[in-house]
C-alpha positions as CSV (number, residue, x, y, z in Angstrom):
1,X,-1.6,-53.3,-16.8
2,X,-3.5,-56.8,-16.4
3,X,-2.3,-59.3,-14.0
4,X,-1.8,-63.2,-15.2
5,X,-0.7,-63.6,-12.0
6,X,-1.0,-61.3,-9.3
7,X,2.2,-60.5,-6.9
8,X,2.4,-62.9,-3.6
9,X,2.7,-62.2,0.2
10,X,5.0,-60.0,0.7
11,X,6.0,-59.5,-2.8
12,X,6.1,-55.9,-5.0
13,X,6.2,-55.5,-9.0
14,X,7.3,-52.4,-9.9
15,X,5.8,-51.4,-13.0
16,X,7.5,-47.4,-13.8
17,X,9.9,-45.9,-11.8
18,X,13.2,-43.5,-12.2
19,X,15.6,-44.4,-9.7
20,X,14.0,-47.4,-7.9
21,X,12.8,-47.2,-4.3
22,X,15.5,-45.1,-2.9
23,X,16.5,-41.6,-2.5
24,X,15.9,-39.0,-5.3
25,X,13.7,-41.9,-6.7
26,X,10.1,-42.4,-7.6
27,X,8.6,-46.3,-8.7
28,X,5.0,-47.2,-8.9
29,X,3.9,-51.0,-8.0
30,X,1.8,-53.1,-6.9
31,X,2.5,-55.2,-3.9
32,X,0.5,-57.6,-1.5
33,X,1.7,-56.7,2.2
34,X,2.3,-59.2,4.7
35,X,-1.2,-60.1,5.6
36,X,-2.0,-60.4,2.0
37,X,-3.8,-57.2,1.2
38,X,-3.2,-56.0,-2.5
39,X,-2.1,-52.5,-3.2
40,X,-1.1,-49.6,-5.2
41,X,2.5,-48.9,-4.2
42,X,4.6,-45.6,-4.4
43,X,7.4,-44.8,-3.6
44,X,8.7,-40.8,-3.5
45,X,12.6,-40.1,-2.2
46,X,12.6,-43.2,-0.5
47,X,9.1,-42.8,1.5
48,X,6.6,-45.3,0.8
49,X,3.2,-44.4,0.3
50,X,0.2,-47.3,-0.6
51,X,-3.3,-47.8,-0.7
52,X,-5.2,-50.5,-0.5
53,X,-7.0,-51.7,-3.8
54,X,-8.7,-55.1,-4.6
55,X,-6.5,-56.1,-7.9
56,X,-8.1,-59.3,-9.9
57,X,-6.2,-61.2,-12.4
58,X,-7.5,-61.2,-16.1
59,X,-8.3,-57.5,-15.7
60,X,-6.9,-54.3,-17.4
61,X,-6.3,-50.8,-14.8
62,X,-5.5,-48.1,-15.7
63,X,-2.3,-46.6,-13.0
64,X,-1.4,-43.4,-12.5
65,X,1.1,-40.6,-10.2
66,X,0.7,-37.7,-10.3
67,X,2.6,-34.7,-8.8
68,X,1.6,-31.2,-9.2
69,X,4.0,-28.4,-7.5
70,X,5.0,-28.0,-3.8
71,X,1.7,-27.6,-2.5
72,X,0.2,-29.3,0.2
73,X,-1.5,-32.8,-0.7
74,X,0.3,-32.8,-4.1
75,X,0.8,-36.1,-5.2
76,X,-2.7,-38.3,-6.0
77,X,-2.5,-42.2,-7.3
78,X,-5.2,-43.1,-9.5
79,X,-6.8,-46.6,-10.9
80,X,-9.0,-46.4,-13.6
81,X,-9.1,-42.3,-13.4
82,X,-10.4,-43.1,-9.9
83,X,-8.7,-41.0,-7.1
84,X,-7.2,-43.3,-4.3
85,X,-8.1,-41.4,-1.0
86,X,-4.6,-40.8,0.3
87,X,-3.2,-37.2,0.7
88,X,0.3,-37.0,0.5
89,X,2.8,-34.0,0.6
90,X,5.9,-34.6,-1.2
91,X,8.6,-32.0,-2.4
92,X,11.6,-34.0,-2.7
93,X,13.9,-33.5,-5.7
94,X,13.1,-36.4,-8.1
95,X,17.1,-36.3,-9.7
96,X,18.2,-39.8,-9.5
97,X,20.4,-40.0,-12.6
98,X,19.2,-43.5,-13.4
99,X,17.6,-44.8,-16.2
100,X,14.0,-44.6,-16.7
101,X,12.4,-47.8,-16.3
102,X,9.3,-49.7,-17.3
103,X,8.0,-52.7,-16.1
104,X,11.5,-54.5,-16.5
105,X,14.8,-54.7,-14.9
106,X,15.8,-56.0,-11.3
107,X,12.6,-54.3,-9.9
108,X,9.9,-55.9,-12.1
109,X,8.7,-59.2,-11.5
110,X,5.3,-58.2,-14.0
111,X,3.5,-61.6,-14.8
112,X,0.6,-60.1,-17.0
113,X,1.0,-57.5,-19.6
114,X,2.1,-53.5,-19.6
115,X,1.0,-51.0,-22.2
């Protein structure tokens, strides 16, 4: 993803996601929180997780979820192949029957460009 524009207070674009932000869901984002702090934004069965990270404009990154079995600490975000320090636990059935979606729809709000 690169950023023409980067999301604004309180804002989130979600970039992929089955389901949206809701139960049996899963999105990844970006948002800038109410103080104005940028970062990466997941959400799992309606349970937010997020991680600071400083996001520029003009920039390519490289995003990534990932979730590996039931195991403790099973779900790691990356930028740029660089783990993001969080440790999350996560088990819930991802079985939304929506549409897959990418960095369009309702949930997007993507000024910049997605490959």
């Amino acid at each position: 993803i690169r950023f023409n524009n980067l999301p604004g207070v309180g804002e989130t674009v979600y970039l992929i996601g089955k389901g949206g932000p809701s139960a049996n869901g899963i999105t990844l984002g970006v948002a800038r929180d109410g103080g104005g702090t940028l970062q990466l934004d997941c959400w799992i069965d309606a349970t937010n997780y997020q991680r600071a990270f400083a996001f520029a404009t003009n920039t390519w990154y490289n995003l990534c979820v990932d979730r590996l079995g039931s195991a403790t600490n099973n779900v790691k975000l990356f930028v740029d192949g660089t783990r993001q320090g969080l440790s999350i636990s996560d088990n819930a059935s991802i079985s939304n029957g929506s549409d897959i979606y990418i960095a369009n729809g309702d949930f997007a709000g993507l000024d910049g460009w997605f490959e």
